[in-house]
Structure formats: structure tokens, C-alpha cells
C-alpha positions in Angstrom: 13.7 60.6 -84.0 14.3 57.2 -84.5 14.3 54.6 -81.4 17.6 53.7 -79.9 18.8 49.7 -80.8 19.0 47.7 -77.5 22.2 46.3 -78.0 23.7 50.1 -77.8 22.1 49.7 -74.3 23.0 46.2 -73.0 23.5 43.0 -73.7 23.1 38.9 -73.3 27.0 38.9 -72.8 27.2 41.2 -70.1 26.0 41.7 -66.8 23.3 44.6 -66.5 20.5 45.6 -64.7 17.6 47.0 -66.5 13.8 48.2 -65.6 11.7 46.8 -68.3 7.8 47.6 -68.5 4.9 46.7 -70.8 1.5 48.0 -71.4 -1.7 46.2 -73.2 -3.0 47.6 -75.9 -5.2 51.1 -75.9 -4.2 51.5 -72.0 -7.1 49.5 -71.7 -7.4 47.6 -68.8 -7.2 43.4 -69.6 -5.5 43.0 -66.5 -7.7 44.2 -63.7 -11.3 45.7 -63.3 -12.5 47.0 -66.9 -14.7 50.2 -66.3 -16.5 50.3 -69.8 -17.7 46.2 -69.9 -17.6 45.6 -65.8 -15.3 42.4 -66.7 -12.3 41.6 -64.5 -9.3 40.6 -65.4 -7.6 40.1 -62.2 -6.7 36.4 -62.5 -4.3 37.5 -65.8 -2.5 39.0 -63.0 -1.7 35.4 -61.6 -1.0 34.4 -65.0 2.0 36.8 -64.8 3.1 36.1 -61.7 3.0 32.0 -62.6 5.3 32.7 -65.4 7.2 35.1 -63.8 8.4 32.3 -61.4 8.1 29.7 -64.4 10.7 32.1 -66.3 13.4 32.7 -62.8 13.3 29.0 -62.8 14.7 28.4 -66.0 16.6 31.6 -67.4 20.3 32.8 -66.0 18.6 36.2 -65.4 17.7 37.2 -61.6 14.0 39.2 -61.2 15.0 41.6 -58.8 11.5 43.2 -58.6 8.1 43.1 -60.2 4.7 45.1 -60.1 1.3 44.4 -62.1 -1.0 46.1 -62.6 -4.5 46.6 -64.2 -2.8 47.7 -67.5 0.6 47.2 -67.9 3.5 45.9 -65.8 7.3 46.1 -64.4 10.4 44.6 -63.8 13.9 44.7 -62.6 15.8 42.0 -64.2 19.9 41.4 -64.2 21.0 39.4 -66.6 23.4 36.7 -65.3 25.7 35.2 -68.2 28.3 34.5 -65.8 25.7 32.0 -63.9 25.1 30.6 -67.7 29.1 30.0 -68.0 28.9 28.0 -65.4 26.3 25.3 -66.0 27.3 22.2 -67.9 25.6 21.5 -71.5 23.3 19.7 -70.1 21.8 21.7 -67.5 22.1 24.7 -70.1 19.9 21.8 -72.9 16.9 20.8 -69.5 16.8 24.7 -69.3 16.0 25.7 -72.7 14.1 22.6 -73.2 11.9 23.5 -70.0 11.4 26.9 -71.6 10.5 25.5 -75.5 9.2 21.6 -74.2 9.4 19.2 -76.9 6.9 17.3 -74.8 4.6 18.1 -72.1 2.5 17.0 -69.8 -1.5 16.7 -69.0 -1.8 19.7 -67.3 0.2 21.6 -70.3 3.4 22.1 -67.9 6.9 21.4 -69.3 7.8 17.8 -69.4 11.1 16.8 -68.3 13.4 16.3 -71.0 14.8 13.0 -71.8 18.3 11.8 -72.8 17.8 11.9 -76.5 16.5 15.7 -76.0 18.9 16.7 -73.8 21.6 15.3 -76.3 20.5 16.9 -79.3 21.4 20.4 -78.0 24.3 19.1 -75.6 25.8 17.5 -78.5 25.4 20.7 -81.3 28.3 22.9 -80.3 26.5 25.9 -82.7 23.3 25.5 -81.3 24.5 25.0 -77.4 26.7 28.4 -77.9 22.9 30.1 -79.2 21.2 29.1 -76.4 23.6 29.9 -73.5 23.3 33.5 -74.9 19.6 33.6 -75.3 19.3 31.9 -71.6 20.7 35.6 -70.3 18.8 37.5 -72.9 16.6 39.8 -71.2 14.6 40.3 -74.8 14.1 36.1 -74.9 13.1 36.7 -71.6 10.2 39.1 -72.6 9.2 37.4 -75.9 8.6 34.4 -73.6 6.6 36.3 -71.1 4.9 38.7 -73.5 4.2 36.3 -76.2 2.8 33.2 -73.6 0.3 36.2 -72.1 -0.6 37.6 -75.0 -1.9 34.1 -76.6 -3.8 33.2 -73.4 -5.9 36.2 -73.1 -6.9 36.0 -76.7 -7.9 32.6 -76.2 -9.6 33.2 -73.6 -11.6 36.4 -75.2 -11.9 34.4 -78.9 -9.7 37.5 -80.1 -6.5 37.8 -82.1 -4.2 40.6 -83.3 -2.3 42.8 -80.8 -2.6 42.4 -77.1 0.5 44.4 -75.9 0.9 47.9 -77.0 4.0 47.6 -79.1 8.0 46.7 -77.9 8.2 47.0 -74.2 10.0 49.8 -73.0 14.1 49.2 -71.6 16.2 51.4 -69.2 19.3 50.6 -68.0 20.2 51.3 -64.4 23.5 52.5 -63.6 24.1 53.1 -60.5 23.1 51.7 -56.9 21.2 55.0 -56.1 19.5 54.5 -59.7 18.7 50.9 -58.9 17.2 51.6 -55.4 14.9 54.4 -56.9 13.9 52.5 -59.6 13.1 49.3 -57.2 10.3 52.2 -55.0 8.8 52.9 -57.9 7.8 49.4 -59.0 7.0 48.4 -55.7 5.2 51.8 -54.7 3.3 51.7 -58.1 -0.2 50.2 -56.3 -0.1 52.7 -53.6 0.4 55.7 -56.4 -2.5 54.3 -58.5 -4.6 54.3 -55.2 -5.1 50.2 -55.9 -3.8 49.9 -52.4 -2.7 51.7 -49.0 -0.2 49.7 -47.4 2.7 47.6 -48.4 0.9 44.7 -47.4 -2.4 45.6 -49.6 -0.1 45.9 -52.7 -1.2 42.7 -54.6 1.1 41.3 -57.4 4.3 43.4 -56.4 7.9 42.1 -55.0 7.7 43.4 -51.8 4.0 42.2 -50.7 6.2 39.1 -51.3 9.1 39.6 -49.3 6.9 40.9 -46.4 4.9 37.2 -46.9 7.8 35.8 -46.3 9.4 37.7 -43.6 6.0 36.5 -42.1 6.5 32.9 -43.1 9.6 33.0 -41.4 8.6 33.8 -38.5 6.0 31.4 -38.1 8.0 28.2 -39.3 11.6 28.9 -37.8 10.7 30.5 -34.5 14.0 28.8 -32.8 16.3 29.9 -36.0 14.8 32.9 -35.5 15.6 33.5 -31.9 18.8 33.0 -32.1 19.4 35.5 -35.1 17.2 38.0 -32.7 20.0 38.1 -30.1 23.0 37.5 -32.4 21.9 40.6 -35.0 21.1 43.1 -32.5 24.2 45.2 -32.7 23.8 47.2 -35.5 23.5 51.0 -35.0 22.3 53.0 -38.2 18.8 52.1 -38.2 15.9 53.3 -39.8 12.9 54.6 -37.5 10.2 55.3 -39.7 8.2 52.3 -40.5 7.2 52.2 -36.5 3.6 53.2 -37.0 3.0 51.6 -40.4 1.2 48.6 -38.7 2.8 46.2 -41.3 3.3 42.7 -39.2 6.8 43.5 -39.4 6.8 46.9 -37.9 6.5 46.2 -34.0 10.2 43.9 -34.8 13.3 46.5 -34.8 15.2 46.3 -38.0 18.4 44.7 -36.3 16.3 41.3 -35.4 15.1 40.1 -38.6 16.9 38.0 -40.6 16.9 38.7 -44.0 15.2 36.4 -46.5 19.0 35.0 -48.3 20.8 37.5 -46.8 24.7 36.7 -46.3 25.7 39.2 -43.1 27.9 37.0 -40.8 26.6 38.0 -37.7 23.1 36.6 -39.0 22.6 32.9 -39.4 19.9 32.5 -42.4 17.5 30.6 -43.4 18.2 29.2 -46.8 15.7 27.9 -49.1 18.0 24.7 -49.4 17.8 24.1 -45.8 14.2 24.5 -45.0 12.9 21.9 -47.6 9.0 22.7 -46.4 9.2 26.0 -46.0 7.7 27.4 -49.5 8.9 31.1 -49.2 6.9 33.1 -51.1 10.0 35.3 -52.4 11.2 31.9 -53.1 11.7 32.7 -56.7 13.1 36.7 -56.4 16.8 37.5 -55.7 17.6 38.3 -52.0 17.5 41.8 -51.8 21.0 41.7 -49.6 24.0 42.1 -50.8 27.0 42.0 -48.4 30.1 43.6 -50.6 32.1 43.1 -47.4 31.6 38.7 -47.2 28.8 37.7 -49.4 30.2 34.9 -51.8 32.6 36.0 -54.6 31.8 35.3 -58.2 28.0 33.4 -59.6 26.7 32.7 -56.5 24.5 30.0 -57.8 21.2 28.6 -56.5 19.9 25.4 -55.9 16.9 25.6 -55.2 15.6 25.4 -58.5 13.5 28.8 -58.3 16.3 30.9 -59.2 19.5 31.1 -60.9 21.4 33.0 -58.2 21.8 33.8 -54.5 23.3 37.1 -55.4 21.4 40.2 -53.7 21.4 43.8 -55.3 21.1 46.2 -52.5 23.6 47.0 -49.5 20.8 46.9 -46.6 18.2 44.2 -45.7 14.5 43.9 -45.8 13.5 45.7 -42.9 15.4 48.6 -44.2 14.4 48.2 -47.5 10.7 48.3 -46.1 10.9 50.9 -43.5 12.4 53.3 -46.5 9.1 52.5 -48.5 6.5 53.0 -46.0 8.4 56.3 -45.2 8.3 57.2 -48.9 4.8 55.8 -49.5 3.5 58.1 -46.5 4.8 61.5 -48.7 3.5 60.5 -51.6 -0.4 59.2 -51.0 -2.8 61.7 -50.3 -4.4 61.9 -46.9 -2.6 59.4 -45.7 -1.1 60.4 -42.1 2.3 59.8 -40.8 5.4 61.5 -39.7 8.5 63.0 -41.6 11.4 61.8 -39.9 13.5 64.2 -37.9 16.4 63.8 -40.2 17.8 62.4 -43.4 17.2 58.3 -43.8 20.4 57.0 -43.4 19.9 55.0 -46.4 19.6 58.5 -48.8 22.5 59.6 -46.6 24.8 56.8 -47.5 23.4 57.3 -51.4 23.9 61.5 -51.0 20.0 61.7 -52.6 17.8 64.5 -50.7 14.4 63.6 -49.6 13.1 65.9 -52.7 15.2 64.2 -55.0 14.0 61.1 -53.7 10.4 61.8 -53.7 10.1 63.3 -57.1 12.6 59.7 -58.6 10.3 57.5 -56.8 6.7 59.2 -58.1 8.1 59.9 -62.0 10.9 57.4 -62.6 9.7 56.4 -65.6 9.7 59.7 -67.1 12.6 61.0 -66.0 15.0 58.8 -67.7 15.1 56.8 -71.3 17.4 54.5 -72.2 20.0 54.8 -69.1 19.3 55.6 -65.0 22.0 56.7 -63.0 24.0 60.4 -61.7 24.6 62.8 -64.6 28.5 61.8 -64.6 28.0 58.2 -64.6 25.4 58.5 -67.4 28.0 61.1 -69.3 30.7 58.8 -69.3 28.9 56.0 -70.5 28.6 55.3 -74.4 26.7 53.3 -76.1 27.9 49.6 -76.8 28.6 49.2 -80.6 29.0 53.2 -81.8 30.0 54.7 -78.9 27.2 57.4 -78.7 26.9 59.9 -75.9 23.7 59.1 -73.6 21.2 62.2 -73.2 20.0 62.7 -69.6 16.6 65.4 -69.3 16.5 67.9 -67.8 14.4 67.4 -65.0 16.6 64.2 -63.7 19.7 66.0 -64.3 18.3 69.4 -62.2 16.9 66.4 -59.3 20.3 64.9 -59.2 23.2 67.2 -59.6 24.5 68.2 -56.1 22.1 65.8 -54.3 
């Protein structure tokens, strides 16, 4: 059967959020401990991770969440053209050019384009109109991460030929309840491979790095912090499952933790832009908040130069966010001890997912759906962009989700 086009799936022009993943080739492992030579490979791991943040700073696409591991790795991107519609030419020719330098510098980093660069895009209508499209591109994205990897570790091994197993895989998520399930199984990925036990121990994933700087928070804005502590205490529906992880977080209730770039009003934040010394270490991630009620209305754009946007992507903050994987984490690795909460999460209440549904999307999501993630009647009334094909949905996601 031959392989769906992308552009029946999403597009640069539009926004969408899609979980992308990429193996090396063979499954072998060049990107952690290889068991056949001894050799480790961790430090291509940090290779990643440097151009993940290289690649947030530059493209209009927001990296939601990211796992590597020894052999392959995953993302959620969102590609943002609406944050590329609104920067000037000239920010949209220093991007690119930051991306493909003409020059650079000692170190090999990107220099910083001058005039005469910046003008030969600004100035070539044809050429600007390319590159704002390719700037929300989730498949320029990849080429650039893929392609910069790929060449480094051969270098570095005196190899050539292949390093990734083929085209990295694509599925688009549909739904908030696909996007939350899909965000556990990237993050949980270390605990499921046994690389880790905690949510703290989970090296090279989003949410070691939002817990880092949940931390750094707290040590660097301790008056900030005590005023959000009494001024966020209000809220009710809280999640009581993450008391005995042990994570630093978990002796703090939910309700007194401001969330990194969150935009609840009750909560006063702690910006990136405001805290010029505080280096975040989620710095360069979207802020997982999203407040549908009085977060800011249209782009949303960053300045801090690590990001393109301050738009979040789930309806609850960290803490909840957290509590819900160490809660999850607990059913999935074995001999791990904890409790099953008395009752339903109210985050998988609000979503209408059972705790079996929820297990079985967070410990096979990548099975379970190809192409498009969401509820069977959001996935059946979608149709492909350019020929308006219907969407197949298998089995065992449909059974999982129908009257969940």
C-alpha cells in the first residue's frame, strides 16, 4: 500500500499539531549505550537537544514536547504561520539566514547576518514569500535537525551513507484529548524503556525540563513566588496523586505554583523577559498553559529569542500536567509502588477518557494511530487536504475510544 503524501495531512500554511519521530538506522543504538561495541553515544543526545533549541530559536514552529532516546527520538511540534505573518522581512531574512548562515563564526555558530544579507532576501519578493513558508514547515524543520545530526555522527565515526532509518514518521493530533495522550507518551517514553524511574531521572525529555525549571523558580524568585503562593490558592479541582512521588515539586500543592509562562490572572508570572538572569531551562519549549478564558488573542509572540510564541497547548498547568504523569507512570512501570487514586483524575474527567483508555494511549500511542490522533468522529470527519480522502482509524484506538 503506498505511503500517504504529507501535504494530505498538514501543511506550512496552516496551523497543526503533529507528533513526529525518527529512528537511526538498524534500531541500532548511536544515541546511547551500544551493547555489541561497549561505545556510548550519550553526548549525541546533547547534540539534539542543542539544536532542538538552536531550531525553536529560529523557526515559526513551537516544540511542545521532546524525548531522546538511545535510538530514535520524539516531538510535538505546531507549526505557527500566523507568528511568520507577522514578522517583518527582515526578521523573516536574520531567521533563515541564522538557520542556512552565509558566514559564521570561530566556534562554527551562525554569524549574524549583515545589511547586505539581510537585503538580498528582504528585497526578493519570490524568494521572501519561499522562506516565510519554509520558516513554518515542520518537514524544513526535520531536514534541518535530521540532516545537521546525521553529518556529525558520521564525522565523528569516519562513516557515510545512511544514519537515520528512512523518512521520519508524522501523525497529526486532532484533538486536545489526542494531544494530551500523545504529550505522556513522549515524556513517559524513559520510564517505559526502564532508562529511568522518576520524572526527574528522565534525561533528554520536556518534562525533566519543565520540573528544572519549576525548581529554578523557586530558588531565584522566592518573593515573586510568595506572592503567587497566597494569590493562587483558590482553586478547587486538584489533582492528588503526585503526593508521594518525591519529585521536589511534590511536597508544594498544585494551586501554589506558578506555571512556567502561564497566563491565569489570578497568578502573577514570571516571564522570561522580565527575569533577564534567570536562564529557565524550559526557556526554549512552549508554556504548557493555555488559558482559553484570558490568555492573549491571536500570535502571541515571544521575545525572548528562544521561541517563536508564548502560546501554551494544554488547559491546566504544570503541576497538573506532572501529578497526571507520575500517576500514569506508577500503572505502567513494573514494581514500582504507589496508589490508584480513589477516583477518576479530574483531568481524564474533563477529557471523558477512562483510566483504561488512558493507560493503554499512553503505553502504545504510536501504534495505535497513523497518519491522524484524535476521537473516532473527529478523525471521520476529517479528509485529507488536497483529495479529500477519508482517514482510517484501527481498530484497537477506535474500541479504546468510542464511549470513553
Amino acid at each position: 500500500m503506498a505511503r500517504l503524501a504529507r501535504m494530505e495531512v498538514f501543511a506550512p500554511d496552516e496551523i497543526a499539531i503533529v507528533h513526529v519521530m525518527n529512528r537511526v538506522v538498524r534500531r541500532c543504538f548511536l544515541l546511547g549505550t551500544d551493547p555489541v561495541t561497549g561505545k556510548n553515544f550519550d553526548h549525541r543526545k546533547e547534540w539534539i537537544e542543542q539544536q532542538l533549541q538552536r531550531l525553536a530559536a529560529c523557526f515559526g514552529i513551537d516544540l511542545l514536547a521532546f524525548s531522546i532516546l538511545s535510538n530514535h527520538f520524539h516531538l510535538i511540534l505546531r507549526s505557527r504561520p500566523d507568528v511568520v505573518s507577522a514578522w517583518d522581512d527582515r526578521e523573516v531574512a536574520r531567521r533563515w539566514l541564522m538557520l542556512c548562515p552565509l558566514r559564521k563564526e570561530p566556534d562554527g555558530s551562525a554569524a549574524e547576518p549583515n545589511s547586505m544579507e539581510l537585503n538580498s532576501i528582504a528585497n526578493d519578493p519570490q524568494k521572501l514569500k519561499t522562506i516565510r513558508l519554509r520558516l513554518s514547515d515542520i518537514g524544513w524543520w526535520m531536514r534541518c535537525l535530521s540532516q545537521q545530526i546525521a553529518i556529525r555522527a558520521n564525522r565523528e565515526d569516519n562513516e557515510n551513507g545512511r544514519f537515520w532509518q528512512g523518512r521520519y514518521r508524522a501523525v497529526r493530533l486532532l484533538d486536545e484529548a489526542a494531544v494530551l495522550a500523545c504529550a505522556a507518551y513522549v515524556d513517559l517514553n524513559p520510564i517505559r524503556a526502564a532508562m529511568a524511574e522518576t520524572l526527574e531521572q528522565s534525561d533528554f525529555t520536556s518534562v525533566q525540563r519543565r520540573i528544572q525549571s519549576l525548581t529554578e523558580q523557586l530558588a531565584g524568585e522566592p518573593e515573586a513566588l510568595s506572592q503567587n503562593l497566597v494569590e493562587d490558592a483558590s482553586e478547587p479541582d486538584q489533582l492528588n496523586i503526585h503526593r508521594a512521588s518525591g519529585s521536589p515539586a511534590s511536597a508544594i500543592p498544585v494551586s501554589e505554583i506558578p506555571d512556567s509562562g502561564g497566563a491565569n490572572p489570578q497568578v502573577k508570572p514570571l516571564p522570561h523577559e522580565s527575569v533577564p538572569n534567570l536562564r529557565l531551562a524550559d526557556r526554549f519549549l512552549s508554556p504548557l498553559r493555555i488559558d482559553e478564558c484570558h490568555g492573549a488573542i491571536g500570535p502571541d509572540l515571544s521575545t525572548t529569542g528562544f521561541r517563536c510564541s508564548n502560546k501554551g497547548f494544554l488547559p491546566f498547568t504544570v503541576l497538573d500536567y506532572l501529578e497526571l504523569l507520575d500517576w500514569t507512570a506508577r500503572q505502567l512501570v513494573p514494581g514500582k509502588q504507589g496508589s490508584t487514586p480513589r477516583s477518576v483524575p479530574p483531568i481524564l474527567e474533563r477529557l471523558k477518557v477512562t483510566p483504561k483508555a488512558w493507560i493503554a494511549l499512553t503505553a502504545d500511542f504510536g501504534n495505535l494511530f497513523s497518519h491522524m490522533a484524535g476521537r473516532p468522529q473527529v478523525i471521520d470527519e476529517t479528509r485529507s487536504r488536497v483529495h479529500q480522502h477519508r482517514f482510517r482509524m484501527r481498530t484497537g484506538a477506535r474500541d479504546l475510544l468510542t464511549g470513553a
